[in-house]
Backbone and ligand atoms as CSV (ligand in chain L), in Angstrom:
chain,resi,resn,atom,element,x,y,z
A,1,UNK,N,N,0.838,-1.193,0.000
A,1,UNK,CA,C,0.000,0.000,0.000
A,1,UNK,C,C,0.884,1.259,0.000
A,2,UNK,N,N,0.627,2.202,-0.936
A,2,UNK,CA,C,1.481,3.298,-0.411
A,2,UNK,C,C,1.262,4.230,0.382
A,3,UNK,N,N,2.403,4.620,1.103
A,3,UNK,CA,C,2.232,5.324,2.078
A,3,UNK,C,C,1.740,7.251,1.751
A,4,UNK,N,N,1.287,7.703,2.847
A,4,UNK,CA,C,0.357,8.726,2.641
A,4,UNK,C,C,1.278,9.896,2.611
A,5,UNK,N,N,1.036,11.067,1.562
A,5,UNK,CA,C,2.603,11.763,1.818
A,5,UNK,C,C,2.630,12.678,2.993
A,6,UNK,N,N,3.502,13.088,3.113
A,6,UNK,CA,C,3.829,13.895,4.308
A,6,UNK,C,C,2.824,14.935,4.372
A,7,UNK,N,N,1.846,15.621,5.371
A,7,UNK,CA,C,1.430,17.239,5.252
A,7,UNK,C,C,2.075,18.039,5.628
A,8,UNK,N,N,3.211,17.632,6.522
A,8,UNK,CA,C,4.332,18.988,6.557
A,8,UNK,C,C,4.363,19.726,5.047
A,9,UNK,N,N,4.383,21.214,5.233
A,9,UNK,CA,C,4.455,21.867,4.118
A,9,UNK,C,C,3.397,21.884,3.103
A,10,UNK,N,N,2.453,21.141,3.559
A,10,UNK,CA,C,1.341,21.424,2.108
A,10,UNK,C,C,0.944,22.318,2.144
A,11,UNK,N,N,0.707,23.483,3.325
A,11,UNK,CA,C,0.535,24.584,3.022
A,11,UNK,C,C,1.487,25.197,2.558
A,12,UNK,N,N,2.540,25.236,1.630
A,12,UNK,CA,C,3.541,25.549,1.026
A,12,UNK,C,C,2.846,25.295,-0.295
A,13,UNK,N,N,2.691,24.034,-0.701
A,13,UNK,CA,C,2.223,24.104,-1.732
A,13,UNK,C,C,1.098,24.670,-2.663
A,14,UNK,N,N,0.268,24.419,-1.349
A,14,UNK,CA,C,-0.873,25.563,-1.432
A,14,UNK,C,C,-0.649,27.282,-1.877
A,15,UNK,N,N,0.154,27.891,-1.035
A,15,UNK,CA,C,0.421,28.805,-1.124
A,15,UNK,C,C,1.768,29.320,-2.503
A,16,UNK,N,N,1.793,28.166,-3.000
A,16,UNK,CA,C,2.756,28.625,-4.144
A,16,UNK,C,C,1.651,28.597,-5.133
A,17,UNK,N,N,0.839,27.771,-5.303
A,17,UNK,CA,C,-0.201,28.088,-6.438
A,17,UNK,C,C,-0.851,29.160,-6.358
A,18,UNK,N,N,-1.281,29.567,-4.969
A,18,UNK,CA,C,-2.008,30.870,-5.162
A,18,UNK,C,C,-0.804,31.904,-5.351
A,19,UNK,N,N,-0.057,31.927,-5.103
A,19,UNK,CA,C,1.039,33.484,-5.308
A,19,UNK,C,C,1.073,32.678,-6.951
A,20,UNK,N,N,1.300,32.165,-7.884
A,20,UNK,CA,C,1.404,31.846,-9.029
A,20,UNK,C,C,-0.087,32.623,-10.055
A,21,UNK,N,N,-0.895,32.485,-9.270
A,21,UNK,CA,C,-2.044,33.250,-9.748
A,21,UNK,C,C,-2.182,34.079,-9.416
A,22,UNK,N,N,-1.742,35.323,-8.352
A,22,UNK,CA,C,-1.710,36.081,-7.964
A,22,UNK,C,C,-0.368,37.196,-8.853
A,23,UNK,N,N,0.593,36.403,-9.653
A,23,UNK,CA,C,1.560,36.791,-10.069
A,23,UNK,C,C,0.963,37.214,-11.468
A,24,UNK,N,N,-0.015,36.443,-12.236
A,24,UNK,CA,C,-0.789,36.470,-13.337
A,24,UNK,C,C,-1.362,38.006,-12.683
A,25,UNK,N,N,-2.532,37.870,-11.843
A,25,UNK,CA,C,-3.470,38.681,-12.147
A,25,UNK,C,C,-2.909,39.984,-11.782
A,26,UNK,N,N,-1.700,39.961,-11.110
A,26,UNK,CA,C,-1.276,41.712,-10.766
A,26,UNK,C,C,-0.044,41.614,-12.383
A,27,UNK,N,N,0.121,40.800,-12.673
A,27,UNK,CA,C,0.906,41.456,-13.976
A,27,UNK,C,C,-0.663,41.985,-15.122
A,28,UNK,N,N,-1.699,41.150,-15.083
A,28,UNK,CA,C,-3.112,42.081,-15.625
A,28,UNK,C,C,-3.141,42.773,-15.116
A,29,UNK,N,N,-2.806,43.319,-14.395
A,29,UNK,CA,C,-3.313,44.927,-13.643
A,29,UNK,C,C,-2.221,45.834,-14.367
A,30,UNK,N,N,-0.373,44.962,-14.023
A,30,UNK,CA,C,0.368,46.529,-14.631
A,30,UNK,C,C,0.012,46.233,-16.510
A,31,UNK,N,N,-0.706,45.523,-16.982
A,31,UNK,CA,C,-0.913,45.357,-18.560
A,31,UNK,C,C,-1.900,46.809,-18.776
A,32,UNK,N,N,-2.850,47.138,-17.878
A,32,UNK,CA,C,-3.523,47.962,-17.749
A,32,UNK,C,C,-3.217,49.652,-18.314
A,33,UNK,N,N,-1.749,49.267,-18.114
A,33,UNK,CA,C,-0.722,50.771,-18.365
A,33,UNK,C,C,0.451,50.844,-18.729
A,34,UNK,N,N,0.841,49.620,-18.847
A,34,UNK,CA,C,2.842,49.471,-19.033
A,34,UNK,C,C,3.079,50.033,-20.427
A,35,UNK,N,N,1.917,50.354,-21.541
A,35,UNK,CA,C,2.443,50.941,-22.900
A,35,UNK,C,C,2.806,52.285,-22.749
A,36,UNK,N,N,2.223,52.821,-21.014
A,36,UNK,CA,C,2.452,54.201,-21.264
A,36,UNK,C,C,3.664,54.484,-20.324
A,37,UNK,N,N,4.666,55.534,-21.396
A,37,UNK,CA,C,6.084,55.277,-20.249
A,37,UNK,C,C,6.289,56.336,-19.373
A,38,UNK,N,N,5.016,57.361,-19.076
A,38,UNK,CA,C,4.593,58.020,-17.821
A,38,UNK,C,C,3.935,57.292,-16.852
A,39,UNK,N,N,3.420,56.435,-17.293
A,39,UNK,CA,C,2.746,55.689,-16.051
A,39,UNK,C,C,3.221,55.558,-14.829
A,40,UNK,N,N,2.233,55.714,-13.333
A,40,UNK,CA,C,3.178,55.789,-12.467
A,40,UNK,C,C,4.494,56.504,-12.218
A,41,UNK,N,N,4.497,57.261,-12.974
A,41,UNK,CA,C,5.628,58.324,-13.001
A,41,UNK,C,C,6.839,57.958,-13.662
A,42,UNK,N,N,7.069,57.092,-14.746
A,42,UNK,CA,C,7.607,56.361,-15.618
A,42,UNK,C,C,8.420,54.942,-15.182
A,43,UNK,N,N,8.610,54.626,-16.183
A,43,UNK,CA,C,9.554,53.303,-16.017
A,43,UNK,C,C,10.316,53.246,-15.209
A,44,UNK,N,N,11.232,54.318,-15.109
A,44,UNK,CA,C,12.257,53.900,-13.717
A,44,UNK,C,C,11.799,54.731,-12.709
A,45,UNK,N,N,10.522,54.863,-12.455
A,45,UNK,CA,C,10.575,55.453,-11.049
A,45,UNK,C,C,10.475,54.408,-10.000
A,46,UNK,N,N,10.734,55.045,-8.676
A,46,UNK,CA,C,10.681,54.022,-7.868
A,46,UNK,C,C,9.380,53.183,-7.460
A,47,UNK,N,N,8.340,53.909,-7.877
A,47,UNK,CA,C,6.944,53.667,-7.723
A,47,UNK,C,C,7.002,52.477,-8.569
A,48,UNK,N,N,6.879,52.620,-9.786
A,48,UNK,CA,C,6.860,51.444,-10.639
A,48,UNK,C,C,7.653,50.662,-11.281
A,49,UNK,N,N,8.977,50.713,-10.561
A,49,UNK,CA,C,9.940,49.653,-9.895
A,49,UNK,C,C,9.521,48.685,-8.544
A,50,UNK,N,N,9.052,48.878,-7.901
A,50,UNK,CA,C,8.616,48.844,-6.654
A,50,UNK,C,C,7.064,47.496,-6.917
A,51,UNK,N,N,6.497,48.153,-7.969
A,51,UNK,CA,C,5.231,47.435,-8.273
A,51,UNK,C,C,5.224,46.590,-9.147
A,52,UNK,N,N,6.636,46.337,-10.078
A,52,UNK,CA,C,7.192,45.451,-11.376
A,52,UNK,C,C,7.719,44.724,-10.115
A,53,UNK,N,N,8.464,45.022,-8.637
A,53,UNK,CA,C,9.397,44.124,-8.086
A,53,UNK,C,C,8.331,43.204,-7.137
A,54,UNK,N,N,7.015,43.532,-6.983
A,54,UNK,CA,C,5.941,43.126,-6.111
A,54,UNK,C,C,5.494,41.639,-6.980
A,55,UNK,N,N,5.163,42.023,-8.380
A,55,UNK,CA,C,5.003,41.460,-9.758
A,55,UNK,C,C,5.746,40.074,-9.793
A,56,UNK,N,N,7.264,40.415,-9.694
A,56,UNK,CA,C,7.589,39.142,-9.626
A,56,UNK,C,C,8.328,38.229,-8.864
A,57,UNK,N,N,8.077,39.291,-7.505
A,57,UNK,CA,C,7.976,38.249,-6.097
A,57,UNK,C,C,7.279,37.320,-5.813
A,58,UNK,N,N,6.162,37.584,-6.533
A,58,UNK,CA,C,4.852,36.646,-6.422
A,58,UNK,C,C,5.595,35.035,-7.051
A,59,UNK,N,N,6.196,35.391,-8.006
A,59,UNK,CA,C,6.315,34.087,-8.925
A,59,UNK,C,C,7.236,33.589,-8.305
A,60,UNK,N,N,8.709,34.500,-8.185
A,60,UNK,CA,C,9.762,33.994,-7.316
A,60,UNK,C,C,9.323,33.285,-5.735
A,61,UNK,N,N,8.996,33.901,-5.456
A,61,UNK,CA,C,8.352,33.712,-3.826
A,61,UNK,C,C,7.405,31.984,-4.130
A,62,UNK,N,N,6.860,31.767,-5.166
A,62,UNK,CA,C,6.025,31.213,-5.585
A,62,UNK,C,C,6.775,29.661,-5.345
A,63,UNK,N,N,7.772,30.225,-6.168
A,63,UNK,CA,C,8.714,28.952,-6.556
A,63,UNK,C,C,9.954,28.511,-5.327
A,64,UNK,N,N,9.984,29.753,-4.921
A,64,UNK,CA,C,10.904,28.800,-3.068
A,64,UNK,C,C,9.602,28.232,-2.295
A,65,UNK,N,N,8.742,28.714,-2.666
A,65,UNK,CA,C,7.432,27.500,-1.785
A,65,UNK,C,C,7.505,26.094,-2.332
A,66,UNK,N,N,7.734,26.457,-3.849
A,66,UNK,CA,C,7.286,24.608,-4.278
A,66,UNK,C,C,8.516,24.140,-4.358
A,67,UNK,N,N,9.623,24.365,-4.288
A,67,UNK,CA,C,11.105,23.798,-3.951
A,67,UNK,C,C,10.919,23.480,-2.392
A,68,UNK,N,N,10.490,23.702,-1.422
A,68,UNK,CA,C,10.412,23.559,0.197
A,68,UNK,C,C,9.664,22.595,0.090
A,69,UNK,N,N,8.601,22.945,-0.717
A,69,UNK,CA,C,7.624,21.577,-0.772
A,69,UNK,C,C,8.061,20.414,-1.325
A,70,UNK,N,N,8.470,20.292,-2.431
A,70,UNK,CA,C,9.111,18.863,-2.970
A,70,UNK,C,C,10.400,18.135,-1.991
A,71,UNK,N,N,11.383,19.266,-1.363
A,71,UNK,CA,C,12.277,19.342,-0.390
A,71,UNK,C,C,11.904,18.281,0.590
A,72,UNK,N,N,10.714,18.903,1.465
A,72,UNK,CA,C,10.553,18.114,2.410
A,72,UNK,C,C,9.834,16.560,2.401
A,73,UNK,N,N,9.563,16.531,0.649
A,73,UNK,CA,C,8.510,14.964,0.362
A,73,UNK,C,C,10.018,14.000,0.327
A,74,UNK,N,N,11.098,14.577,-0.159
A,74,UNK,CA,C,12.484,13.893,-0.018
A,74,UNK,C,C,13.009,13.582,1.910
A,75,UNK,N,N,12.341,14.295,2.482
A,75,UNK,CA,C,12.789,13.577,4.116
A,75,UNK,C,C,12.473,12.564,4.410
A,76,UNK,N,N,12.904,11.248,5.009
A,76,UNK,CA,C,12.566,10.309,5.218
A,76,UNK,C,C,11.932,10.647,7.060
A,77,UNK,N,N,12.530,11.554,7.737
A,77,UNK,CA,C,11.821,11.688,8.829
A,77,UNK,C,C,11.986,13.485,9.253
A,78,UNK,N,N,11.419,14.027,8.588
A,78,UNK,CA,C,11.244,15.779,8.983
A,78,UNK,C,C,11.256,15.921,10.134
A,79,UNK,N,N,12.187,16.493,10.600
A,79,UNK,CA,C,12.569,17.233,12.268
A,79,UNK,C,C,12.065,18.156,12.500
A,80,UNK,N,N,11.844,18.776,13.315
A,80,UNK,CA,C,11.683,20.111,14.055
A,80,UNK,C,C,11.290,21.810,13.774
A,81,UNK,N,N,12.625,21.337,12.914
A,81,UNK,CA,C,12.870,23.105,12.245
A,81,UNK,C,C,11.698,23.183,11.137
A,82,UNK,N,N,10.898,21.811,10.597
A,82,UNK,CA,C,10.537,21.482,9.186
A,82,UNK,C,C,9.248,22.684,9.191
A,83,UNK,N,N,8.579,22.319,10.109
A,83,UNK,CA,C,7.075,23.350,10.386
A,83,UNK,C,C,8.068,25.201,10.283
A,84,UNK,N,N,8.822,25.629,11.010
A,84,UNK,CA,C,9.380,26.613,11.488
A,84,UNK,C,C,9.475,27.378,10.063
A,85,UNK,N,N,10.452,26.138,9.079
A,85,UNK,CA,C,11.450,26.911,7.521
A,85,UNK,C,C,9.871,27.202,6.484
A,86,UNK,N,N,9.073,25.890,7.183
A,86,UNK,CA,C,7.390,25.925,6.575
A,86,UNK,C,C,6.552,27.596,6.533
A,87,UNK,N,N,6.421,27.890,7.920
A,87,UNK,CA,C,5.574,29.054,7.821
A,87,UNK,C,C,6.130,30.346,7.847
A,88,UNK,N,N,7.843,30.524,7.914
A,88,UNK,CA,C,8.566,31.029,7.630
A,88,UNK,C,C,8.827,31.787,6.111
A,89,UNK,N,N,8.987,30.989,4.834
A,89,UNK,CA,C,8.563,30.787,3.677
A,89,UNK,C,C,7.172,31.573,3.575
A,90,UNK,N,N,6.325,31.201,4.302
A,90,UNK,CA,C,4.408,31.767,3.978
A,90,UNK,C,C,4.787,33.024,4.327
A,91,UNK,N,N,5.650,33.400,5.664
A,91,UNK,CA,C,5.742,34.854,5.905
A,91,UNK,C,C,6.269,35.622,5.132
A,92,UNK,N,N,7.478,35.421,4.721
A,92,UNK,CA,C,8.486,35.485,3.685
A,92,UNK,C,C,7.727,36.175,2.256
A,93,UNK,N,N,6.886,35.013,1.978
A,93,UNK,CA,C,6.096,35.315,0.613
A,93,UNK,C,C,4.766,36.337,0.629
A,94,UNK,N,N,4.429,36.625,1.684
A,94,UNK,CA,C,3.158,37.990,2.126
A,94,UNK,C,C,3.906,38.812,2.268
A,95,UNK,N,N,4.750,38.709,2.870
A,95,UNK,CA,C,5.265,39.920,3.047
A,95,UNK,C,C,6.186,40.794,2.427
A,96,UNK,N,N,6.733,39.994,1.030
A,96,UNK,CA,C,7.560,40.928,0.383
A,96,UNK,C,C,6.856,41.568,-0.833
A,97,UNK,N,N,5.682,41.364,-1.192
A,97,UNK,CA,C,5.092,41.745,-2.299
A,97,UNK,C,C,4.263,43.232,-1.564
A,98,UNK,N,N,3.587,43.110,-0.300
A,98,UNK,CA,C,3.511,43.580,0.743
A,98,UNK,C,C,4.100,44.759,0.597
A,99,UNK,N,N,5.239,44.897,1.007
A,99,UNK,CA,C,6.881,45.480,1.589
A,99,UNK,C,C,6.803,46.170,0.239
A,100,UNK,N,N,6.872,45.820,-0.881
A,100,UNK,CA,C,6.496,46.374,-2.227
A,100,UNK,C,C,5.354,47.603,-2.546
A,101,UNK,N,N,4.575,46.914,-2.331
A,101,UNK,CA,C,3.220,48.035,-2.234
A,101,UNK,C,C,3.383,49.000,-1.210
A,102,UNK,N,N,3.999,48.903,-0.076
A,102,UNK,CA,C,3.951,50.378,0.974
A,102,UNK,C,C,4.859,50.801,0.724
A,103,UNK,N,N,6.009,50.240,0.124
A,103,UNK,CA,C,7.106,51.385,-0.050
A,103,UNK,C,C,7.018,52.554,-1.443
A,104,UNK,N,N,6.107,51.794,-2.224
A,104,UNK,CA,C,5.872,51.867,-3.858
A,104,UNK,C,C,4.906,53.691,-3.362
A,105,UNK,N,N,4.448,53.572,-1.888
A,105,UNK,CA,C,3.789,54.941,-1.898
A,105,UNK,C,C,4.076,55.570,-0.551
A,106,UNK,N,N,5.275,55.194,-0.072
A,106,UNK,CA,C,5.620,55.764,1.027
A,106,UNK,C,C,7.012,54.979,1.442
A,107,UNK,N,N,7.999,55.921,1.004
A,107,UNK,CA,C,9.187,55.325,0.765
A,107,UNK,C,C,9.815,55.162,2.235
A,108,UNK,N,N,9.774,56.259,3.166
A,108,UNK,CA,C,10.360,55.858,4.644
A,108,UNK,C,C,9.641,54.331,5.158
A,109,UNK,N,N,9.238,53.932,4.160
A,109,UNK,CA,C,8.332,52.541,4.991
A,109,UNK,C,C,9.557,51.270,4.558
A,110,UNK,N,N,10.465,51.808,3.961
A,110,UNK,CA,C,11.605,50.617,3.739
A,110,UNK,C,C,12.175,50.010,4.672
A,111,UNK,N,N,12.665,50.225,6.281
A,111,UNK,CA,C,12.520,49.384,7.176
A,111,UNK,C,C,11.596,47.819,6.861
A,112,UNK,N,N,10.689,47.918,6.306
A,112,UNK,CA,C,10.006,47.540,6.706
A,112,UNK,C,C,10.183,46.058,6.047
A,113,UNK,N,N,10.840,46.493,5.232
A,113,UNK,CA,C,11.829,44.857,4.476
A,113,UNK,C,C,12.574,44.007,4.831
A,114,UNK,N,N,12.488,44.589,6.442
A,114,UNK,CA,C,13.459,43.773,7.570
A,114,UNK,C,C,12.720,42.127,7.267
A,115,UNK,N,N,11.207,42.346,7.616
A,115,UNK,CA,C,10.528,40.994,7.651
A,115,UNK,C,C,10.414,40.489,6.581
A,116,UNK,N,N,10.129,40.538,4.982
A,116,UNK,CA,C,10.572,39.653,4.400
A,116,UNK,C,C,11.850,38.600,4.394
A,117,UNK,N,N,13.005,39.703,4.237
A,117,UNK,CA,C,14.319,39.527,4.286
A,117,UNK,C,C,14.811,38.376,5.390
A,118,UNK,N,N,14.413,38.678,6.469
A,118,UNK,CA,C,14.515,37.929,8.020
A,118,UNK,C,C,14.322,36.705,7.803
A,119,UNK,N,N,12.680,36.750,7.667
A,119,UNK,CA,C,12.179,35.093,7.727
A,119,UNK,C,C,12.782,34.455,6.201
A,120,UNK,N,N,12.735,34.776,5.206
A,120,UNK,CA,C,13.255,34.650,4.143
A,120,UNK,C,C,14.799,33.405,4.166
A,121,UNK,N,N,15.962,34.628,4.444
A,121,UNK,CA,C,17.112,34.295,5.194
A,121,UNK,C,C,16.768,33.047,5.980
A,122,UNK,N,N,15.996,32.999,7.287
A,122,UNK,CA,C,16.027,32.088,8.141
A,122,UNK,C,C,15.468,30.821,7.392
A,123,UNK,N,N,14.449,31.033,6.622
A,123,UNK,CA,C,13.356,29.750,6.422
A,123,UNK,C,C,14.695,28.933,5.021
A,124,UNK,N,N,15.578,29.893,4.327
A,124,UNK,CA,C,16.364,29.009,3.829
A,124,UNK,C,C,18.021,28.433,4.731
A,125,UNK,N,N,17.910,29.120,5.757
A,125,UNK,CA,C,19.268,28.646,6.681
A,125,UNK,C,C,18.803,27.254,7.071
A,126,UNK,N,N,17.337,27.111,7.804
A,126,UNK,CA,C,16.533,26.072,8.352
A,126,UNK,C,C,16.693,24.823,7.462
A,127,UNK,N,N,16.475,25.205,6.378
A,127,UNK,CA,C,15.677,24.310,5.338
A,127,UNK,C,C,17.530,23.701,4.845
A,128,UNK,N,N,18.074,24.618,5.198
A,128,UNK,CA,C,19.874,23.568,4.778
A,128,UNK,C,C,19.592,23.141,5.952
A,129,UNK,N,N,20.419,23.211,6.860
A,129,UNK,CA,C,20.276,22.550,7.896
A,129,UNK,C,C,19.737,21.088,7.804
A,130,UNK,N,N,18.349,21.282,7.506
A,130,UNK,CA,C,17.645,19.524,7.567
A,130,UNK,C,C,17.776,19.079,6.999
A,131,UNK,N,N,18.098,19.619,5.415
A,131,UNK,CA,C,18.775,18.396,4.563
A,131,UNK,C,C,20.364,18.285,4.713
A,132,UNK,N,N,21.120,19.337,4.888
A,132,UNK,CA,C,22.670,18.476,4.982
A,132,UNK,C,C,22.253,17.644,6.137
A,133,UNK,N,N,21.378,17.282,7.598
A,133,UNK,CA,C,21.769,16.071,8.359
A,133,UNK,C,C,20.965,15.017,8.664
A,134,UNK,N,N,20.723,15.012,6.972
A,134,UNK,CA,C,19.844,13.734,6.707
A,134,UNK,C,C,20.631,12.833,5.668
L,1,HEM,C1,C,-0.570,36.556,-16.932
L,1,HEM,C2,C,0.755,36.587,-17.016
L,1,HEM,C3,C,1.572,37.872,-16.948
L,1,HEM,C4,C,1.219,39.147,-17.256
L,1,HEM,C5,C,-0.123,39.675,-17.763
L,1,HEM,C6,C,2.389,39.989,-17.029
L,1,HEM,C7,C,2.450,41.352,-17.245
L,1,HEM,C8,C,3.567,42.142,-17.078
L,1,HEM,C9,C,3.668,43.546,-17.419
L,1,HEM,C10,C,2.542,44.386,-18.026
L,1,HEM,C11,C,4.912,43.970,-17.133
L,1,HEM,C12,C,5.518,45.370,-17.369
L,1,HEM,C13,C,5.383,46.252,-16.158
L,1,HEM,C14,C,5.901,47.648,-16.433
L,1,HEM,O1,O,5.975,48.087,-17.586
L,1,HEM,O2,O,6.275,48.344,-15.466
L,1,HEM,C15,C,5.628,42.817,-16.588
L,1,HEM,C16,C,6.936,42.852,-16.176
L,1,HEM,C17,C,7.640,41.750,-15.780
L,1,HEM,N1,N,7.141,40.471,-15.597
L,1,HEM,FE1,FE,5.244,39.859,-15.955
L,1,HEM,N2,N,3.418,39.204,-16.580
L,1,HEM,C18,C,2.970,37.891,-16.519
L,1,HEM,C19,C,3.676,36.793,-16.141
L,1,HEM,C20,C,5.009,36.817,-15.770
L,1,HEM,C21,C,5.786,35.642,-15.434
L,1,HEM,C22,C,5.280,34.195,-15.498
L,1,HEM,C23,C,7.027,36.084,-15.086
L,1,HEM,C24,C,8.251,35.310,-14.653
L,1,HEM,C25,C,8.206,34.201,-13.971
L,1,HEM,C26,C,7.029,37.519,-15.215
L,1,HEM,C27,C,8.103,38.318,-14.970
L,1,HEM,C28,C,8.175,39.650,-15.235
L,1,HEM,C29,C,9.389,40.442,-15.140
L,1,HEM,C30,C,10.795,39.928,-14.771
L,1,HEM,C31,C,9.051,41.763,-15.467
L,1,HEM,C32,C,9.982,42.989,-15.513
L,1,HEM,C33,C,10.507,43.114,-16.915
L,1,HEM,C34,C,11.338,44.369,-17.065
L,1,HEM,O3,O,11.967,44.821,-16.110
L,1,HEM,O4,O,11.330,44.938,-18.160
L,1,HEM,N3,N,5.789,37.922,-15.609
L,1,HEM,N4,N,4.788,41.735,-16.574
């Protein structure tokens, strides 16, 4: 009979499909205006740098979820840290697209990239960790 797969991390997986569709429908939104190169105060402003970098956090962010996820179906016995590098990753991925949008209209709010960055950093320090000591 085979065995049942792990749910550690399926909310990982979960959450990479929705930021994958979420990456679609806010790139329909900048389709809305990207022909015009005032938009948002043009191409290289920081505004719509900021909202192109939100754009494709979603996908990036998307894809360290489903790498964590396949990651941990390779453990033969997930330890500890596994839940931690898990919702770490979820924080990671709200919050930098997030971190995007408030800075995109209020630039002293850049602190505020501490928390992507943080859990980010940590949820991939974690996630070595359990596989080099397996
Ligand atoms: C429904 C699907 C998508 C739509 C409608 C869409 C739409 C757009 C639009 C309109 C822009 C230009 C924004 C601007 O002018 O400021 C853009 C930029 C960008 N998109 Fe998407 N996108 C889609 C999917 C993707 C995917 C799958 C990826 C990569 C995994 C991606 C990566 C990028 C990148 C890297 C840029 C910046 C390009 C540059 O700097 O010139 N997009 N997207």
């Amino acid at each position: 009979m085979p065995s049942a797969p792990p749910l550690a991390a399926h909310v990982n997986l979960v959450f990479a499909w929705l930021w994958i569709l979420m990456g679609f429908l806010t790139g329909a939104l900048l389709g809305t205006g990207f022909q015009r190169s005032e938009w948002l105060g043009g191409y290289d402003s920081l505004r719509r740098r900021l909202y192109r970098l939100g754009h494709i956090s979603f996908f990036g962010l998307a894809t360290m979820n489903l790498l964590f996820y396949f990651t941990v179906q390779t453990l033969a016995a997930p330890g500890p840290v596994v839940p931690a590098a898990s919702w770490l990753f979820v924080i990671g991925g709200i919050s930098m697209p997030l971190c995007c949008l408030v800075m995109a209209h209020a630039e002293r709010m850049k602190p505020l990239f501490v928390v992507p960055v943080t859990s980010l950093i940590t949820a991939a320090a974690l996630t070595l960790w359990e596989v080099a000591r397996t």
